[in-house]
Backbone as CSV, one residue per row, in Angstrom:
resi,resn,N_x,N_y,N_z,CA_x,CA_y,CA_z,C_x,C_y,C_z
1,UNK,-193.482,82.900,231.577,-192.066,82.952,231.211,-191.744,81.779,230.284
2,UNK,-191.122,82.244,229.109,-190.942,81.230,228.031,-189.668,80.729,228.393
3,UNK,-189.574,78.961,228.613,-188.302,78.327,228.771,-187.814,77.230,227.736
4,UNK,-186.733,77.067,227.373,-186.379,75.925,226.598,-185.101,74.977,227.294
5,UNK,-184.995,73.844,227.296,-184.103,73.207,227.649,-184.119,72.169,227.203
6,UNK,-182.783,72.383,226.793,-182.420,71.203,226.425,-181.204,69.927,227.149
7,UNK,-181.779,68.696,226.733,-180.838,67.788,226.692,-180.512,66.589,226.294
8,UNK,-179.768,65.743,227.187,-179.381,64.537,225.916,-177.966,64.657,225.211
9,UNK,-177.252,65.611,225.012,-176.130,66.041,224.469,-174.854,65.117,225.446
10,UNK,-173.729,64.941,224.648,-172.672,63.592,225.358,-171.632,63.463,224.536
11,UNK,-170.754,62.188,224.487,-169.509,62.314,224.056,-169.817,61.360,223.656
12,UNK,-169.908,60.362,222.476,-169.923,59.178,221.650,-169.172,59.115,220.421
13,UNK,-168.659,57.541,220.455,-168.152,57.386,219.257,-168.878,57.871,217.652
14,UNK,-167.774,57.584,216.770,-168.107,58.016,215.464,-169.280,56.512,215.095
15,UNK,-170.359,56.622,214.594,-171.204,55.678,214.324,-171.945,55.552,215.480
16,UNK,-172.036,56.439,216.560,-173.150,55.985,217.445,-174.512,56.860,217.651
17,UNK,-175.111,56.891,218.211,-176.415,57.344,218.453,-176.637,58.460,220.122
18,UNK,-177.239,59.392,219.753,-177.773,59.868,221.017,-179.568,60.438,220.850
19,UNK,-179.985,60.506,221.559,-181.505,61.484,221.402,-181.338,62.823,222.181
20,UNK,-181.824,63.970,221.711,-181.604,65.126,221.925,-182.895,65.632,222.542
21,UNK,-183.361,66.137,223.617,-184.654,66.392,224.161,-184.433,68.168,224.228
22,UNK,-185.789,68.737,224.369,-186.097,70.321,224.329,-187.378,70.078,224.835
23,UNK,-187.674,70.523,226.395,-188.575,70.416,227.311,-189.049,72.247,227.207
24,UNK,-190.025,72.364,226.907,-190.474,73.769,226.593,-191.826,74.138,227.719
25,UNK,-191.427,75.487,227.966,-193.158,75.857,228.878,-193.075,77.253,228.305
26,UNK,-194.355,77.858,229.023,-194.277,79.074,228.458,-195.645,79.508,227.710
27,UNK,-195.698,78.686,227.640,-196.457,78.676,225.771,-197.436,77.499,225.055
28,UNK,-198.047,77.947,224.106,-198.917,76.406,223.457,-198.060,76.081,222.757
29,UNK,-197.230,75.057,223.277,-196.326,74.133,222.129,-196.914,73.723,221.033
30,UNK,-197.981,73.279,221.138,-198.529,72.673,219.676,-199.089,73.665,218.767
31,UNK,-199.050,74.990,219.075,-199.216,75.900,218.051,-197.773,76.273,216.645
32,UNK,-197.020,75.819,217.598,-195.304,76.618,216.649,-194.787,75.273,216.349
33,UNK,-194.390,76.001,215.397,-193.167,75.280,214.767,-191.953,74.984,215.617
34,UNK,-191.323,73.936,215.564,-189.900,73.835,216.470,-188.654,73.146,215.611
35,UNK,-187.782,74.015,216.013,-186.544,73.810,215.272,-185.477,73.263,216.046
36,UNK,-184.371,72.674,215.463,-183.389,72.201,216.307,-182.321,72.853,215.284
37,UNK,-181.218,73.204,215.622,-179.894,74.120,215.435,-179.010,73.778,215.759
38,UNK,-177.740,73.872,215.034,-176.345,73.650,215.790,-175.149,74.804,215.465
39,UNK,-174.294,74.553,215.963,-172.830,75.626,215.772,-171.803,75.000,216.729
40,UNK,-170.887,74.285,215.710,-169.453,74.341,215.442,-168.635,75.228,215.715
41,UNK,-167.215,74.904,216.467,-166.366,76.052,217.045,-166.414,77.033,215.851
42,UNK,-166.551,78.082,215.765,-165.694,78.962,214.235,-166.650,78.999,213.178
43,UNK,-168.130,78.491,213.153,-168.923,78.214,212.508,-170.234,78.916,212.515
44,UNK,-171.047,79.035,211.926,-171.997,79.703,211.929,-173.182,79.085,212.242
45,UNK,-174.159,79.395,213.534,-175.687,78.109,213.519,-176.291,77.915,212.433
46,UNK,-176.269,77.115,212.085,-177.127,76.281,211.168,-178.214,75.759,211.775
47,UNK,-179.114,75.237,210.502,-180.543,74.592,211.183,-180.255,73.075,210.227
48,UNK,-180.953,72.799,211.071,-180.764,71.215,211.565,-181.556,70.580,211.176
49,UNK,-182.919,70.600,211.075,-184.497,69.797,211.117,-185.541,71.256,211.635
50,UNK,-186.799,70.738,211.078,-188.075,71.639,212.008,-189.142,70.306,211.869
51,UNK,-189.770,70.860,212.603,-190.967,69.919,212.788,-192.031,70.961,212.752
52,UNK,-193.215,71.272,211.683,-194.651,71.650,212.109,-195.395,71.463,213.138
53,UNK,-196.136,72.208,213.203,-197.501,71.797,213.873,-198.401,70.546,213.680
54,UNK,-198.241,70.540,212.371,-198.783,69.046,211.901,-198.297,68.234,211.421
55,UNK,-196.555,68.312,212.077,-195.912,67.149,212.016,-194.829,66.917,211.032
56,UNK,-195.432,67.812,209.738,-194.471,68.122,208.507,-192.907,68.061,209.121
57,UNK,-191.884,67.699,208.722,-190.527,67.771,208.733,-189.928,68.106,207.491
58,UNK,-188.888,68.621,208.058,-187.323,68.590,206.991,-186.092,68.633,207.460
59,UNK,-184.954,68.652,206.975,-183.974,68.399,207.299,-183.185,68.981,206.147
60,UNK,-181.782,69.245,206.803,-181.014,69.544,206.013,-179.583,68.543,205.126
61,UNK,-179.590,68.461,204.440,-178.861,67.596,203.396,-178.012,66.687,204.065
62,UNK,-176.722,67.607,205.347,-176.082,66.642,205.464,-176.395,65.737,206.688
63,UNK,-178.034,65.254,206.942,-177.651,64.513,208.189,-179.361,64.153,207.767
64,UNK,-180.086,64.075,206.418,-180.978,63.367,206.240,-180.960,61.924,206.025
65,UNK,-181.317,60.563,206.457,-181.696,59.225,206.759,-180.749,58.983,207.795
66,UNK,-180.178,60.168,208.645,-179.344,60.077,209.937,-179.919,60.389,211.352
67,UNK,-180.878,61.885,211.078,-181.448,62.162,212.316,-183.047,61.798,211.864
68,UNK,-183.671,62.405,212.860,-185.366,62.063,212.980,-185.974,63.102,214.020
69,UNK,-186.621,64.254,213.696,-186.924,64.928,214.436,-188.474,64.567,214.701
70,UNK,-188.956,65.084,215.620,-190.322,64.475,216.631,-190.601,65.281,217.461
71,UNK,-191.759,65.151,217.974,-192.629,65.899,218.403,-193.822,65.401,219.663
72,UNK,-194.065,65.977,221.001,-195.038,65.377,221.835,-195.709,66.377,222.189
73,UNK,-196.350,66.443,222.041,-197.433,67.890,222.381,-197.778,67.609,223.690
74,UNK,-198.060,66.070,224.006,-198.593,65.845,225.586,-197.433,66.180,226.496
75,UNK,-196.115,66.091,225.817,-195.230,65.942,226.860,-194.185,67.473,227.087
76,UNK,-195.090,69.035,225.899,-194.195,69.789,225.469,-192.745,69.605,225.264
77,UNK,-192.872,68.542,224.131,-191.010,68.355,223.952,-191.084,68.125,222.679
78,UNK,-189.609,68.652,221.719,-189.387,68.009,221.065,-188.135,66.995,221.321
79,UNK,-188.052,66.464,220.109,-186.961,65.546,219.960,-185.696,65.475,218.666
80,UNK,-184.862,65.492,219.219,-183.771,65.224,217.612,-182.874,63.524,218.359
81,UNK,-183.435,62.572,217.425,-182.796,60.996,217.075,-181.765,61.141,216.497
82,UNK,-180.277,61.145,216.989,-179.039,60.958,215.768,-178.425,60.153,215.938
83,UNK,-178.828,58.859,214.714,-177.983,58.036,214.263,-176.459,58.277,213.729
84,UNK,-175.725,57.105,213.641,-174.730,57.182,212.387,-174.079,58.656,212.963
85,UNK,-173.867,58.872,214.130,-172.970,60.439,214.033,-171.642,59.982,213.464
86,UNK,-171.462,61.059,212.778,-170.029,61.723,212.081,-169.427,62.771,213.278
87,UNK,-167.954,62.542,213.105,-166.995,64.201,213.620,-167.606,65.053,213.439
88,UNK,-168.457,65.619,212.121,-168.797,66.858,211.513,-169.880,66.981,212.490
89,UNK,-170.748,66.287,213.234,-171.823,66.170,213.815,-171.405,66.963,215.138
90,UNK,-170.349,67.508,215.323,-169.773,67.894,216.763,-170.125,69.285,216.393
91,UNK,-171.124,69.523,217.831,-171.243,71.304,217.621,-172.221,71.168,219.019
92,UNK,-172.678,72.417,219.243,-173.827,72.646,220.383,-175.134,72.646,219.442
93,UNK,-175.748,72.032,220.204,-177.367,72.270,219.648,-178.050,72.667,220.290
94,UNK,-179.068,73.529,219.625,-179.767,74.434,219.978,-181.171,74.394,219.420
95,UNK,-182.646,74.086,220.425,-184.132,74.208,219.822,-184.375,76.024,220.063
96,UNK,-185.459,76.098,218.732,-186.168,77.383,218.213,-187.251,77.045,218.646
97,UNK,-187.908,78.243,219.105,-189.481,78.093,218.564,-189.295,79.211,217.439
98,UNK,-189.983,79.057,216.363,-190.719,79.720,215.175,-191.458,80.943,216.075
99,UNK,-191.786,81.868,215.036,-192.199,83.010,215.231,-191.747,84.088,215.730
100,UNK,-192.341,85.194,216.809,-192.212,86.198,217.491,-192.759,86.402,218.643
101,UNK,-191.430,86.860,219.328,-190.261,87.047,219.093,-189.595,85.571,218.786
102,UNK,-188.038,85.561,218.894,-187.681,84.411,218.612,-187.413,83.769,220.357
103,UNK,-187.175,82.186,220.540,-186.512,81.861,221.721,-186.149,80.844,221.259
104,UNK,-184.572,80.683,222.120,-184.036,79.746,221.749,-183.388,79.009,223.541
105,UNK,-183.520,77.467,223.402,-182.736,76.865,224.595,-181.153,77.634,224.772
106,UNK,-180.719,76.738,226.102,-179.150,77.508,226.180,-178.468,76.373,225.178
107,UNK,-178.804,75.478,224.894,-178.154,74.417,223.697,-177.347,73.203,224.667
108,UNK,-177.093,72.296,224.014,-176.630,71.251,224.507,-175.092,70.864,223.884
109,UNK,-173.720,70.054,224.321,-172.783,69.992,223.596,-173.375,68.526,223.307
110,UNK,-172.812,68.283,221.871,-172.734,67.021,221.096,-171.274,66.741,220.580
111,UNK,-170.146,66.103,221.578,-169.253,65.483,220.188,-168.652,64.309,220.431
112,UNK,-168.717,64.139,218.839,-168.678,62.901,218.307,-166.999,62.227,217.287
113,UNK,-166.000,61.983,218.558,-165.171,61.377,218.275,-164.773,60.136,219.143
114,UNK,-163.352,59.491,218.645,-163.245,58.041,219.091,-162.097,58.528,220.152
């Protein structure tokens, strides 16, 4: 049975930091790709960061030299690091695994006001 969970998600000021965890079984984690996701009240999920298999990353425009996505194969987890949160940073997040079918955690809330 494939599981995702996540956590780490909280209420912090504008300029602060949280780490976002996605504890996964199921499966060979270190085969897939893993994604982290979010959605804003009224908004559509967006993707966030992925991390490869071999570690490769990316990110999306508005929250690159802010977050840091990561990876433990020993520990099946990933990770999303967010620095410097903004308001805009307020949404649920949500880890992918890549491929087929798709699975996704139940997501975590993140927001970020004073």
């Amino acid at each position: 049975q494939v599981q995702l969970v996540e956590s780490g998600g909280g209420l912090v000021q504008p300029g602060g930091s949280l780490r976002l965890s996605c504890a996964v079984s199921g499966f060979t984690f270190s085969s897939y790709t893993m994604s982290w996701y979010r959605q804003a009240p009224g908004k559509e999920r967006e993707l966030v960061a992925y991390i490869s298999t071999r570690g490769t990353t990316n990110y999306r425009d508005s929250v690159k030299g802010r977050f840091t996505i990561s990876r433990d194969n020993a520990k099946n987890t990933v990770y999303l690091q967010m620095n410097s949160l903004k308001p805009e940073d307020t949404a649920v997040y949500y880890c992918k695994r890549a491929g087929f079918p798709v699975y996704w955690g139940q997501g975590t809330q993140v927001t970020v006001s004073s």
